[in-house]
C-alpha positions, 0 to 999 in steps of 0.5 A, spaced: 522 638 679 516 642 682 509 641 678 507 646 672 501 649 671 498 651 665 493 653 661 490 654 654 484 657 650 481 652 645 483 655 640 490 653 642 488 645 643 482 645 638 487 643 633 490 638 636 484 633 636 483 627 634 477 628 630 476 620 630 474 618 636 469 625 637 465 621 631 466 614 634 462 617 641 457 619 636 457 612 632 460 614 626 465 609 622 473 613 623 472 613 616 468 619 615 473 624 621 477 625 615 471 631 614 475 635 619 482 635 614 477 638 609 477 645 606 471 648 608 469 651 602 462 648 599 466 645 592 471 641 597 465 639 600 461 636 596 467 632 592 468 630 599 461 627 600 461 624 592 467 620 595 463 616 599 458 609 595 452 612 594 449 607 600 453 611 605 452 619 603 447 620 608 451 617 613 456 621 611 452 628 611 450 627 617 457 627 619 458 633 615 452 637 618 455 634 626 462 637 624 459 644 623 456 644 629 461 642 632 466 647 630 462 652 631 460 650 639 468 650 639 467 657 636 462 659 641 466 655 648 473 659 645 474 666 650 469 664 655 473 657 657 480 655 658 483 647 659 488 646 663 494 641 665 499 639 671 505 637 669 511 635 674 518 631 670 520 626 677 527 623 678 525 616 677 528 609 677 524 602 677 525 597 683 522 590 680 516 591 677 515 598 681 517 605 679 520 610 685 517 617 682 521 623 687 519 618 694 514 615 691 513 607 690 508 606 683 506 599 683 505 597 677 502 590 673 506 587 668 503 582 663 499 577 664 500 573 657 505 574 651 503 579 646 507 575 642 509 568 642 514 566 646 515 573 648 517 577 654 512 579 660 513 587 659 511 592 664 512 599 664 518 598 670 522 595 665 523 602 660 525 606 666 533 604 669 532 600 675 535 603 682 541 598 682 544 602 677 545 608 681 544 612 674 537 617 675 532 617 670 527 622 668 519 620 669 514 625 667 507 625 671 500 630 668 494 630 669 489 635 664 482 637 664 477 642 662 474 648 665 468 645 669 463 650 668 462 647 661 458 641 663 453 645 666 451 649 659 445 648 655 441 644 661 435 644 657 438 642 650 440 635 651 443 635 644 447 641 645 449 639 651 451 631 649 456 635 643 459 640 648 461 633 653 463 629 647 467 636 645 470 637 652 472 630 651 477 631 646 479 638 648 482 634 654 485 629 650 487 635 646 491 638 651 494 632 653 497 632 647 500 640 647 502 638 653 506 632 651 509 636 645 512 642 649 515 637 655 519 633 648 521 640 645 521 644 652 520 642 658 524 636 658 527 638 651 530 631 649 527 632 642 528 640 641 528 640 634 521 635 633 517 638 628 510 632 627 504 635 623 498 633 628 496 626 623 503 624 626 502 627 633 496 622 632 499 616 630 505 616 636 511 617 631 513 621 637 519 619 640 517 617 648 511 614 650 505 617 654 501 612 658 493 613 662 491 610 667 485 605 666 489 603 659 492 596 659 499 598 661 496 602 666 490 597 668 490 599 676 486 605 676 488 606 684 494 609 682 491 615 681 492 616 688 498 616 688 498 621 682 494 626 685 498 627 692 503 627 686 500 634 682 494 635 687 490 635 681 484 639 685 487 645 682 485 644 676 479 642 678 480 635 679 477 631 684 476 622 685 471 618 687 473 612 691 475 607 685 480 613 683 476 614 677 477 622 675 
C-alpha cells in the first residue's frame, strides 16, 4: 500500500498525551500528572492539591502551576501549528530474524538474555509469518513529528522555550497515538469496533503492538535508513544525522 500523509491541529492530539512523561522531563514524580485528569475549577483543585502529605504540597503546586502554562501554550500553538505523520501498511513475512517489508530486508536483533528464566530469545521476526509459509502478512511503518518552526519561538524566553520542546515532545507521541488508533479501527481495520478511553490507549490494552527505533526491541537505530527510504520522512519535515537519529 502506498504511504499516507496526515495531518492534525493540536487540539486534535493534545488529548492523546500522556501527561506522565511531560512532567518526568521536568522532574516530577508520575504521581503528580494525574493533575491533567482534574477538573479545572478551583474547589477540584484544591481537594487535588489537599490530596498530597503535607511535605509534597509545594511540589505539588508546583506542578499545578506547570500544568496551566502548559494548557495554555497549548492553547497559543493551536491555529498556527499542525503535527503531522507518514504511515504506509507493507506486505510482510519474517525470514529468520529479518523482516521483508514490500522488497525491503529489516534486519533485526533478537535478545540477548531471557526476560524470564529458561525462556525464549524473542525477536520481532517471530510475531510476523515467515516467508516459507507463503501466506503474506501485514506490517505497518510510521513515522510523526511536529511542525518544525516551533522550535524556533521564544528565542529570548528560555522557559518558555524549554516547556514548547517538552510540549512538542509529547504532541509527537501523541500523534503516534491518533495514528495508531485510526490504522486499528480504519486504515488496516483489524478492530473496527475498539473503542479505549485515552488511560487505555496509555496502558497498551490495544490489540497490536507499536515498536520505535532506539527502544529495546528495536536497539539498532540504523534501521531508520531503511524507513526513511520506506516513507521518505523529509516530507514531513524529517531529516537524519549520520547514526540515524531523527
Amino acid at each position: 500500500m502506498r504511504k499516507q500523509l496526515f495531518t492534525y491541529a493540536i487540539h486534535e492530539v493534545a488529548g492523546y498525551i500522556n501527561w506522565i512523561y511531560f512532567f518526568h522531563a521536568w522532574g516530577f514524580p508520575p504521581r503528580f500528572a494525574s493533575i491533567a485528569d482534574v477538573h479545572g475549577c478551583d474547589s477540584c483543585r484544591a481537594l487535588w492539591l489537599a490530596s498530597f502529605p503535607e511535605e509534597e504540597r509545594l511540589q505539588a503546586s508546583e506542578a499545578m502551576q506547570l500544568f496551566k502554562e502548559a494548557s495554555r501554550m497549548l492553547a497559543h500553538l493551536d491555529g498556527d501549528f499542525r503535527t503531522k505523520a507518514l504511515c504506509r501498511l507493507c506486505e510482510a513475512n519474517s525470514d529468520g530474524d529479518d523482516l521483508l517489508l514490500d522488497g525491503f530486508r529489516l534486519p533485526l536483533l533478537r535478545q540477548q538474555m531471557s526476560v524470564n528464566s529458561g525462556g525464549p530469545f524473542l525477536c520481532l521476526s517471530d510475531f510476523v509469518r515467515p516467508f516459507s509459509l507463503g501466506v503474506k502478512d501485514c506490517v505497518g511503518v510510521f513515522a510523526t513529528t511536529v511542525d518544525g518552526r516551533m522550535e524556533t519561538l521564544f528565542p529570548d524566553d528560555s522557559y518558555r522555550r524549554l516547556l514548547v520542546q517538552t510540549l512538542a515532545d509529547r504532541l509527537a507521541e501523541a500523534t503516534a497515538e491518533v495514528l495508531h488508533e485510526y490504522v486499528r479501527r480504519s486504515m488496516w481495520g483489524y478492530a473496527p469496533d475498539e473503542r479505549l478511553t485515552v488511560a487505555q490507549l496509555h496502558r497498551e490494552e490495544f490489540q497490536g503492538i507499536r515498536p520505535a527505533v532506539g527502544y529495546p526491541s528495536l536497539p539498532d537505530q540504523s534501521v531508520n535508513f531503511l524507513l526513511d527510504e520506506m516513507l521518505q520522512m523529509t516530507d514531513i519535515g524529517l531529516h537524519l544525522t549520520e547514526n540515524g537519529a531523527m
